[in-house]
C-alpha angles and dihedrals in degrees: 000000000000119000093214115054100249111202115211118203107216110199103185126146091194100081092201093058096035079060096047089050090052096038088052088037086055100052096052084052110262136147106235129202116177138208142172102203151062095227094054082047091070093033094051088039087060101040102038142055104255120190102174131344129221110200134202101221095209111053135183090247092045131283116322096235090111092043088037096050093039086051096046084055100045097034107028095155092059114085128230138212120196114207120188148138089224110143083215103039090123089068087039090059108047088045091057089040089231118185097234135341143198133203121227130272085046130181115251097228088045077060100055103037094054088053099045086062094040087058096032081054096237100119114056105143130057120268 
């Protein structure tokens, strides 16, 4: 689908979902690394290629904001998705300033097709 191999860092605590997202991710034809954590987010963002990055908000060691706003700042060419069942995740995402964001439980086809802009570059700004 992509002529240059695009690699997504998944970064899901819920390891159902974190599989559905890969499993999705591969069949558009993206490289996946996963992760559970804050902590492997910066340590993957500073080892590996990273071309856009889908995060679980809640997360088993607290909510991203810190690991979202330090990779915004570091990586600002690289997209985000946040992914979430907050009841408040509108006013978290404009507050992080996310590239795009869904709201679990999501549609498949919602997922993909917000990937598919993040990586195609026609959605830089938050809904």
């Amino acid at each position: 689908m992509y002529d240059d191999e695009m690699n997504v860092l998944v970064c899901e605590d819920d390891p159902g979902i974190q599989d559905l997202m890969e499993i999705m991710l591969e069949d558009m034809d993206f490289e996946v690394m996963k992760c559970d954590n804050q902590e492997s987010v910066k340590e993957l963002m500073s080892t590996e290629k990273v071309d856009i990055v889908i995060m679980d908000y809640w997360l088993s060691d607290g909510k991203a904001d810190d690991v979202i706003i330090e990779t915004k700042k570091k990586y600002p060419e690289v997209p985000i998705l946040v992914v979430s069942a907050d009841t408040n995740l509108d006013e978290v995402v404009k507050k992080l300033e996310v590239n795009d964001y869904l709201k679990k439980p999501f549609d498949i086809i919602e997922f993909q097709s917000k990937i598919k802009e993040l990586s195609d570059g026609t959605n830089n700004s938050s809904n």
